[in-house]
MIDREN-678460 format. One record per atom (N, C-alpha, C): y, x, z. Coordinates in steps of 0.2 Angstrom, whole numbers, plus 5000, padded with zeros to 4 digits. Last residue first. Example, Ala and Ser with C-alpha at 12.3 -4.5 7.8 and 13.67 -1.06 7.14 Angstrom:
498950645035 499550685036 500050645039 497250665039 497850625039 498450665039 
***
This chain:
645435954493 646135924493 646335874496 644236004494 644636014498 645335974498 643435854487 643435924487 644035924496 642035744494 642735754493 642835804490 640935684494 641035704486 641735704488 640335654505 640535614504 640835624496 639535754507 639235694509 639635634507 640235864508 639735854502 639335804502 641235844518 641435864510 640735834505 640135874528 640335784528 640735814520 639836014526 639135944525 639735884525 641136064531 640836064524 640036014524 641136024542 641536004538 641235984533 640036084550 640136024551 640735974543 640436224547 639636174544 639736114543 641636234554 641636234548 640936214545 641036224568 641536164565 641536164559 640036324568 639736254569 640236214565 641236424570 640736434564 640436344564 641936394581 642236384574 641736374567 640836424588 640936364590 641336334583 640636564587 640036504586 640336454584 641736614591 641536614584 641136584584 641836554606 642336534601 642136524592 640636664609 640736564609 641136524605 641336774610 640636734605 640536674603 642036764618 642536764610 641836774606 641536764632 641836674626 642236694620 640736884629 640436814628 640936744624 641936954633 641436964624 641036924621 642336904643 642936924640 642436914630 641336964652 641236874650 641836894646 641437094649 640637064647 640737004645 642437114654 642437124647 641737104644 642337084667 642837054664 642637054658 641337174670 641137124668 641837074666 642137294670 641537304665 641437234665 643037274682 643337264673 642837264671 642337284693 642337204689 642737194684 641937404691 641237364690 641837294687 643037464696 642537474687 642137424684 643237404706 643737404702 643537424695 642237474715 642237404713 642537374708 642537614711 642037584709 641937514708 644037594718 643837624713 643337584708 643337574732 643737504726 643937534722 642637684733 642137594733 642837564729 643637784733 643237774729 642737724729 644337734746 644737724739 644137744733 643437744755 643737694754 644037684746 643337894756 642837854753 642837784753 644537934759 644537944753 643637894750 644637874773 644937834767 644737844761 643637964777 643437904777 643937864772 644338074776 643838064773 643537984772 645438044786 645638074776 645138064772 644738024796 645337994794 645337994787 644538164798 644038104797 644538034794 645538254799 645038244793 644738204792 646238184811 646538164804 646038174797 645238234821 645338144819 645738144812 645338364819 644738314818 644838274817 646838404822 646438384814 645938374815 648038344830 647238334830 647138334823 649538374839 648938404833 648338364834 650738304844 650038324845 649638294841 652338344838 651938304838 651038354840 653738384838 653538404844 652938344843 654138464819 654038404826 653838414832 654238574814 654738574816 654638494820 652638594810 653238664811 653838654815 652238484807 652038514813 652338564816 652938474795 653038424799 652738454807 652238574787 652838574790 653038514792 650938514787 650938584792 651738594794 651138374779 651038384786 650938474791 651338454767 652038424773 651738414778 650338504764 650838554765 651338514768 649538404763 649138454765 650038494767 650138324754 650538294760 650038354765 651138424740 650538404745 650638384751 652738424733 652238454739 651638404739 653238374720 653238454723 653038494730 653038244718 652438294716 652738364717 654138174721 654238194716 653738234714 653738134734 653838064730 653838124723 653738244743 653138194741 653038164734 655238264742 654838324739 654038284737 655738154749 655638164741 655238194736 654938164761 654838124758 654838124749 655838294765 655138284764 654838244760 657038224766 657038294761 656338284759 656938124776 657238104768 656838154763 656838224786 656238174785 656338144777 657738294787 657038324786 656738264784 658738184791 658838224784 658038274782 658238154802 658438094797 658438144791 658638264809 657938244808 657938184804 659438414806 659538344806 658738304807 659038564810 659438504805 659238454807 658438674815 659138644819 659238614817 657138754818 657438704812 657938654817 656038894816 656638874820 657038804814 654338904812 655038944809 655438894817 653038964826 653338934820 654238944820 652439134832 653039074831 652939034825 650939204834 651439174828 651739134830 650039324842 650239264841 650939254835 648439404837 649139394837 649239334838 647239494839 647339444838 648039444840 645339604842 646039594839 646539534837 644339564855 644439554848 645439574848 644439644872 644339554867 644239584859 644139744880 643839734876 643739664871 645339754888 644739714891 644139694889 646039854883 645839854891 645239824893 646339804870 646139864871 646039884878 646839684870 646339684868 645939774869 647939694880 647339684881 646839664880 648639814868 648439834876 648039784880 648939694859 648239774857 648239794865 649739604865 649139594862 648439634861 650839684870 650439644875 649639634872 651139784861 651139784867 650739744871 651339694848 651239774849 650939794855 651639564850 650739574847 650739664847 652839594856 652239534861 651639554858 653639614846 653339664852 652939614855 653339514836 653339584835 653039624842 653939404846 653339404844 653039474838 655439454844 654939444851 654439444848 655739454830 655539524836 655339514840 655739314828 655239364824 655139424828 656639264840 656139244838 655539294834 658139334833 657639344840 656739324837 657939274821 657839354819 657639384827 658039144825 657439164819 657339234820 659439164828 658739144834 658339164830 660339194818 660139234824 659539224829 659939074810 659739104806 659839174813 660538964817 659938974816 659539044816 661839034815 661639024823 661039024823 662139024803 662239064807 661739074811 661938854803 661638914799 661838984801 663238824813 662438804814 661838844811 664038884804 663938914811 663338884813 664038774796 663938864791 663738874798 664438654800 663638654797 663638734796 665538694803 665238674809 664538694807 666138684792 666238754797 665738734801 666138544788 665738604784 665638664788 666738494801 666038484798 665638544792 668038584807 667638554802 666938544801 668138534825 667938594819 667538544813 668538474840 668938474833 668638534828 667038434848 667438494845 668038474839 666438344859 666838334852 666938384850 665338434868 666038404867 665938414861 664438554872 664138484870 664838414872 664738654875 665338624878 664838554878 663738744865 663838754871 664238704876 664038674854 663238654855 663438674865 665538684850 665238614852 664438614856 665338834848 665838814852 665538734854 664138914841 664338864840 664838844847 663739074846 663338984848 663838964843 663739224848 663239174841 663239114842 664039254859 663439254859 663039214851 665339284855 665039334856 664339324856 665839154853 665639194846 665239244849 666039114866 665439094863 665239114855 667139204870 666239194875 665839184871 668239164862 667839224860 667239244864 668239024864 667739054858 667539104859 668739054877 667739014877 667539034870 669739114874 669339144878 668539134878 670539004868 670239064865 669739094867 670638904880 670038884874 669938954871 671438994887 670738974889 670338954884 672538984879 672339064880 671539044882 672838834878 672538884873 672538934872 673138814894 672538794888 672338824882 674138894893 673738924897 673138894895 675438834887 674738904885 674438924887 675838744893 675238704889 675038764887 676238714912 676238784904 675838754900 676738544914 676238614915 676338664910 678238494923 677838504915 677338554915 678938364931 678538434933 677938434926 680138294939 679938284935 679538344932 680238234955 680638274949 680138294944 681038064960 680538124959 680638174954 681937974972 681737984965 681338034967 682737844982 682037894980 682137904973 684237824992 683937814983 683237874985 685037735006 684437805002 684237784997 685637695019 685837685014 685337765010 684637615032 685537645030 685337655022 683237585036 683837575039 684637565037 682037585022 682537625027 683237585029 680237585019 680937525020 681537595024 678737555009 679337605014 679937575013 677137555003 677737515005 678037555009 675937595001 676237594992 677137564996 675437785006 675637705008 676037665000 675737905005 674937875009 674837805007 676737935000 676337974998 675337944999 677637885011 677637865004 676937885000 677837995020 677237925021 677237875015 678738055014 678038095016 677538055017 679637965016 679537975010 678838025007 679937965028 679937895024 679437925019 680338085034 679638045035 679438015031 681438095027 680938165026 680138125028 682438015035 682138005026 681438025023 682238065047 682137995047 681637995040 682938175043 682438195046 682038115043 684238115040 683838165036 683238145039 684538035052 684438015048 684138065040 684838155060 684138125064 684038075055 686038205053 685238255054 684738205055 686838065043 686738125052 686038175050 687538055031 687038035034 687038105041 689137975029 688838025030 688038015032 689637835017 689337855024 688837925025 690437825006 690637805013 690137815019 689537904997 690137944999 690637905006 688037885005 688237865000 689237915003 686237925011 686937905014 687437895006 685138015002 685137985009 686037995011 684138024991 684738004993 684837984999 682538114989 682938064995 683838074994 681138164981 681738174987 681838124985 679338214978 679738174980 680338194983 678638284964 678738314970 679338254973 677338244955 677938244954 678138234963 675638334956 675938264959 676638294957 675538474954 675138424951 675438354951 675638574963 676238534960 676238484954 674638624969 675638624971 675638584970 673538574959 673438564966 674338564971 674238644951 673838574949 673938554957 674038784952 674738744951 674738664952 672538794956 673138814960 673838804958 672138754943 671838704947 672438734954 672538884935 672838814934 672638774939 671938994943 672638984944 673038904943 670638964937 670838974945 671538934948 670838964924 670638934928 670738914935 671139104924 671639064921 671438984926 669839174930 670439194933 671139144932 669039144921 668939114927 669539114930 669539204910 669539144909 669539124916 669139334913 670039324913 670139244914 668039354914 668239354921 669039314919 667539314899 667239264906 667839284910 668239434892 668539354893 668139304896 667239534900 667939534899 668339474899 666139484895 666139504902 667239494901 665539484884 665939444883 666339434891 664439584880 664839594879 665539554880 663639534890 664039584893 664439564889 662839424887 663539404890 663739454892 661739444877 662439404875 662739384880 661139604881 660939554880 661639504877 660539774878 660939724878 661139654878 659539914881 659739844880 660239814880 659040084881 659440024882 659439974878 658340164870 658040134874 658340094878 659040194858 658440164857 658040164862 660240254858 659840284860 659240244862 660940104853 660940174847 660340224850 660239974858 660740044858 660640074855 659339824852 659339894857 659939924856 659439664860 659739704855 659739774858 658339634868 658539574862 658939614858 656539704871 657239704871 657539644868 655539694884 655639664877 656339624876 654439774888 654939794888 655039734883 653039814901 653139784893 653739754895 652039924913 652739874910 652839864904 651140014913 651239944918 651739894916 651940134908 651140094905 650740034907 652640174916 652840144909 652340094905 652640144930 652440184928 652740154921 653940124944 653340104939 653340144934 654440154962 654340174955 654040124951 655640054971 655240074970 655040114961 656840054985 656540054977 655940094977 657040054996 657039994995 656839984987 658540184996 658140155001 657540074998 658440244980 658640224986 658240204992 658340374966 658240324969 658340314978 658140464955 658740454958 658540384962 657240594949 657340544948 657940504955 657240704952 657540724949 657740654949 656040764960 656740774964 657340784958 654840694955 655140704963 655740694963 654440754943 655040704942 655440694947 653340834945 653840854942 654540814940 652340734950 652640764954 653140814951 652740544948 652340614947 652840694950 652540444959 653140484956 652740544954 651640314962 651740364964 652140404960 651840144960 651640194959 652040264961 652440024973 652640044967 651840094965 652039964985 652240024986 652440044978 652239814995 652439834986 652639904986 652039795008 651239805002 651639814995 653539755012 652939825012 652239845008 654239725001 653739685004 653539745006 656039735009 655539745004 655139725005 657639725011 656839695017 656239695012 658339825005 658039855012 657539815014 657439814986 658239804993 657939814999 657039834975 656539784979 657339774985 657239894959 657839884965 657439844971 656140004951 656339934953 656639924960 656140094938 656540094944 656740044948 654940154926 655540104928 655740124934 654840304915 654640244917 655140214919 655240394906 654740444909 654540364916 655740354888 655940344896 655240354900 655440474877 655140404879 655540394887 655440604869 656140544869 656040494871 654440664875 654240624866 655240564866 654340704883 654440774880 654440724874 655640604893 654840634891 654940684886 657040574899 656540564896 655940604896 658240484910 657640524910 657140514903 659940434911 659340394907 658840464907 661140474920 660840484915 660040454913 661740464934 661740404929 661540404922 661640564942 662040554936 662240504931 660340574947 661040554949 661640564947 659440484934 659540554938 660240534941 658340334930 658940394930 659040444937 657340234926 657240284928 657840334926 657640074918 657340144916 657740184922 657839944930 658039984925 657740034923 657739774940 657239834935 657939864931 658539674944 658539714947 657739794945 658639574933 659139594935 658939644943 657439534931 657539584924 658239624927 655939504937 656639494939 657039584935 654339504926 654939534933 655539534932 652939394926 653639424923 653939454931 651439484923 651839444929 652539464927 649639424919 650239434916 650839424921 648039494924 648839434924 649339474921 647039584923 646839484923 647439454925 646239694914 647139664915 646839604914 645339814920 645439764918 645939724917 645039934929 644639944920 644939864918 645439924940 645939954938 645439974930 644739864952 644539944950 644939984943 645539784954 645439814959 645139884957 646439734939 645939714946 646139764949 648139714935 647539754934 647139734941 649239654926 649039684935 648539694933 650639704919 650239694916 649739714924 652539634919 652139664920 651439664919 653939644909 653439614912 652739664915 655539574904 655139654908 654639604912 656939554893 656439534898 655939584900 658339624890 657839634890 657439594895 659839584893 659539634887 658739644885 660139464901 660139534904 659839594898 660139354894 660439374898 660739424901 659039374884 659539324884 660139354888 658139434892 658139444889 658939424885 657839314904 658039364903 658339414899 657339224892 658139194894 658339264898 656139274887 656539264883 657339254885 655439264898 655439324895 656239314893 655439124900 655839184905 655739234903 654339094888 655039074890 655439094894 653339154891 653739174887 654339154885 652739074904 653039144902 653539184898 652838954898 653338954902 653339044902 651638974886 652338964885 652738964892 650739024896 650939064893 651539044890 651038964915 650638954909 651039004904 650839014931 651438984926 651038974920 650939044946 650639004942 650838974939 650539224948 651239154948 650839124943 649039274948 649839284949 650039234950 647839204947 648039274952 648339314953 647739124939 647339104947 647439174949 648439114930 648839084935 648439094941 647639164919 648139194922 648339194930 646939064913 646539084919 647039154922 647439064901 647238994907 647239014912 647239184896 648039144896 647939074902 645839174894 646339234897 646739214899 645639054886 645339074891 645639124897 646139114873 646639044877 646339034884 645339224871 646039244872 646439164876 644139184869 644239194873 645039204874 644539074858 644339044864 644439094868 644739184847 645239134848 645039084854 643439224845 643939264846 644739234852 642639134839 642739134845 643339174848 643339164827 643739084829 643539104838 644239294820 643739274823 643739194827 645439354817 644939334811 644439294813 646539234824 646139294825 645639284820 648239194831 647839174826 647339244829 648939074840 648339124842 648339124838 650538994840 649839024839 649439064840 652038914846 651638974845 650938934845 653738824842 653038824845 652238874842 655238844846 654738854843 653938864845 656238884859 655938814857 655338824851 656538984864 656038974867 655738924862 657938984858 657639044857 656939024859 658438864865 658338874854 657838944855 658538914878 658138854876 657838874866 659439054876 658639044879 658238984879 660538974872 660339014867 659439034870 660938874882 660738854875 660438894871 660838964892 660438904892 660238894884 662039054892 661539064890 660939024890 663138944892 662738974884 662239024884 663238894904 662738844898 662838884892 663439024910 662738974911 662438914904 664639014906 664139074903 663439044905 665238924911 665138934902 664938984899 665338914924 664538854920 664638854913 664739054935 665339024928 664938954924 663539074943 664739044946 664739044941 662639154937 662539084943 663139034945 662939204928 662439184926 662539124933 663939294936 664139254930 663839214929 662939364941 663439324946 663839274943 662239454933 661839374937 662539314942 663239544929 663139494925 662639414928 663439584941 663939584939 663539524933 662039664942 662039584948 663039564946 662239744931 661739704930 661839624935 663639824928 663039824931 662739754931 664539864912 664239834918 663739844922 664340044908 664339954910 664239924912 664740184905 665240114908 665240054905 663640254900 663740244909 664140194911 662540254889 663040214890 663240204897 661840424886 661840374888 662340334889 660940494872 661740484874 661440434879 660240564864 660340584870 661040554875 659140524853 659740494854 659940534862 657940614842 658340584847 658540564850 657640694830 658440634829 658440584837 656540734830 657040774829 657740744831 655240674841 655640684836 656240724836 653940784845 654440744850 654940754843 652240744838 652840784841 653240754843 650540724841 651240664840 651740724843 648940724833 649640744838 650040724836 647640584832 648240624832 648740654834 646740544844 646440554836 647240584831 647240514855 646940604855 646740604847 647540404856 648240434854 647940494854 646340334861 646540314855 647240374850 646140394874 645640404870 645740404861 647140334880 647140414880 646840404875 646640204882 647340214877 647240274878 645840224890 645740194885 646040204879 646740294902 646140324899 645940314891 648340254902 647640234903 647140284899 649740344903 649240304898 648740304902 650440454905 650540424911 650140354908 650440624908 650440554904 650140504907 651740744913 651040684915 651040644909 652040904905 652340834906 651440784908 652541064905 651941024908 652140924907 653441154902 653241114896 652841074898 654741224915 654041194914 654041134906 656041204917 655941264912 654941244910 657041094921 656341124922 656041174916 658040994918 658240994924 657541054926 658240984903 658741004906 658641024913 656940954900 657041024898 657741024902 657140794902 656740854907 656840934905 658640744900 657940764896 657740824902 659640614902 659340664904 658540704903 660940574891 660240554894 659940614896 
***
């Protein structure tokens, strides 16, 4: 990696921060660490080598899809101590589109993500009005033609802090002419390595958001270099079979022609040679003279399919996927293997997922809560849930039926993992209303046990009366007539 002390005896270095942000980084000094990393990775890939895969192979396309889909799928929050807080920030995000590309925040942060995906790192930019005290859009950049800033050596440039000294945007000869980049600070001129049709950027313009870093903690990696190797071979295997298929795919036709009493002539070869070319087009053919047709009998290599299937695992372990999510085919794999690699796999999106949203609340959040003067705020993914939806639903349920959740807590984890629109007004009201539902027949329910038990105390008055009267009644006819009891 190329360190400015290599190429300058000067300790002068630009800073290349906003004001605002100067103001913040003067409350401490910050030395250049001890530990690092000076190495740069020169033998890899290039970048329009992995786009070329991403656009011609359709098993590196669909596994970066899958994994850029899962990886986007979870659905995000604004959170902020502050509620208004929380309106202007969705205010911000809306009003994006009216001065960039017209995308919304989840589409952005989903091409964040698939770059990233693909190319090691999504890369965005931060535009700034006119007088440059403002950030009023958010603008993703084409991830396969950005790089940190290198010498013509191919070494990676840093700063006096082991920070990349900025970007190197590839624009090509018909470039937009109004895309002039930023200006090269002047001790970097004649160090930094650039072509006809690039331009500079400064580091403080761009948000970086890596998927796996390098040891020298400023490269990136994403899930199809690693697996560049068995993509070309496989193409290559593929190539070749569809070119055997194609020879000799069809059982190759000859011709008895004549018998040991009858020689066949040349004209009569030739004759055969037709028949049997026209056979090819036709279900009917007749010959003159004496001719047996057969065909020969033609067997594929069958290891050349299992060098290929090797190949897509070893594509799609590289990326983490599951063999059947990519292929979305039957896969012969056990179900219990199937379920661990599903858990795997989850459990690798999760771990994306939580970093992105890490550098998103680093970088994008405090820099424009810090530019434009908003409130402090972050966003939050919900978790990632691959399972069964018959089976969440069951899980759920029990957990109700058994008093180990609040339907307060299932419905937030129902929100977690459904694609269902929110309304907690209507459902408070809803809640409240019921609950004053359930306390009238409650109270109704008191009321007409109290009086059950009012007439329930009457007729077992009546009864005693009434027994009482019967026995008066006895006893006076006894003494009216001089019976005893007997």
């Amino acid at each position: 990696m190329g360190i400015l002390d290599e190429y300058t005896d000067t300790s002068r270095f630009l800073n290349l921060a906003s004001a605002k942000e100067n103001e913040i980084k003067k409350a401490k000094d910050y030395t250049r660490p001890k530990t690092v990393d000076t190495t740069t990775y020169l033998n890899r890939y290039s970048k329009e080598v992995i786009r070329d895969l991403m656009l011609h192979d359709w098993f590196t396309f669909s596994t970066v899809n899958l994994c850029a889909n899962t990886y986007a799928r979870p659905k995000f929050t604004i959170l902020s101590k502050n509620a208004k807080s929380i309106k202007e920030w969705n205010t911000f995000f809306d009003e994006m589109s009216k001065y960039g590309t017209n995308t919304s925040l989840r589409r952005l942060r989903a091409e964040l993500k698939r770059d990233a995906v693909g190319f090691g790192s999504g890369f965005l930019e931060y535009v700034y009005d006119t007088t440059g005290q403002y950030i009023l859009d958010l603008k993703r950049v084409d991830a396969s033609i950005i790089e940190h800033a290198r010498d013509k050596k191919g070494k990676l440039i840093l700063d006096s802090f082991g920070m990349s000294i900025g970007y190197v945007l590839h624009l090509g000869l018909d470039k937009d002419p109004l895309s002039k980049g930023d200006e090269i600070p002047f001790i970097y001129k004649d160090i930094i390595h650039m072509l006809n049709g690039d331009i500079f950027l400064k580091p403080d313009r761009i948000a970086e958001f890596p998927l796996y870093k390098l040891g020298n903690d400023t490269e990136a990696i994403g899930l199809v270099e690693p697996a560049i190797v068995q993509a070309q071979r496989r193409m290559k295997l593929e190539t070749a079979e569809v070119n055997a298929l194609w020879i000799r795919g069809t059982s190759p036709l000859f011709t008895y022609v004549g018998d040991p009493t009858h020689e066949p002539t040349p004209q009569m070869m030739e004759d055969a040679v037709d028949a049997i070319t026209e056979l090819r087009h036709s279900q009917a053919m007749a010959f003159p003279y004496y001719n047996k047709v057969d065909s020969v009998k033609v067997e594929m290599d069958g290891s050349m399919k299992d060098v290929m299937s090797s190949l897509m695992f070893g594509q799609a372990g590289a990326a983490g996927a599951p063999m059947p999510f990519v292929t979305s085919q039957g896969e012969a794999t056990n179900r219990s293997t199937l379920a661990t690699q599903k858990e795997n796999f989850e459990l690798n999106m999760q771990s994306f997922i939580d970093n992105f949203d890490e550098d998103w609340n680093n970088q994008v959040m405090k820099k424009v809560a810090l530019v434009n003067g908003f409130q402090d705020a972050v966003i939050i993914s919900e978790k990632i849930s691959l399972g069964d939806k018959l089976e969440f639903s069951q899980r759920i349920s029990s957990y109700l039926l058994n008093g180990l959740m609040s339907k307060k807590e299932a419905r937030e984890t129902l929100f977690k993992h459904e694609e269902f629109e929110r309304d907690d007004s209507s459902y408070e009201k809803e809640l409240k209303e019921k609950e004053e539902k359930d306390k009238e027949m409650l109270e109704n329910t008191r009321k007409q046990n109290q009086l059950n038990s009012q007439v329930a105390k009457t007729d077992d008055s009546a009864k005693i009366e009434n027994k009482t009267n019967k026995n008066l009644q006895k006893n006076n006819l006894i003494n009216d007539t001089g019976l005893d009891k007997k």
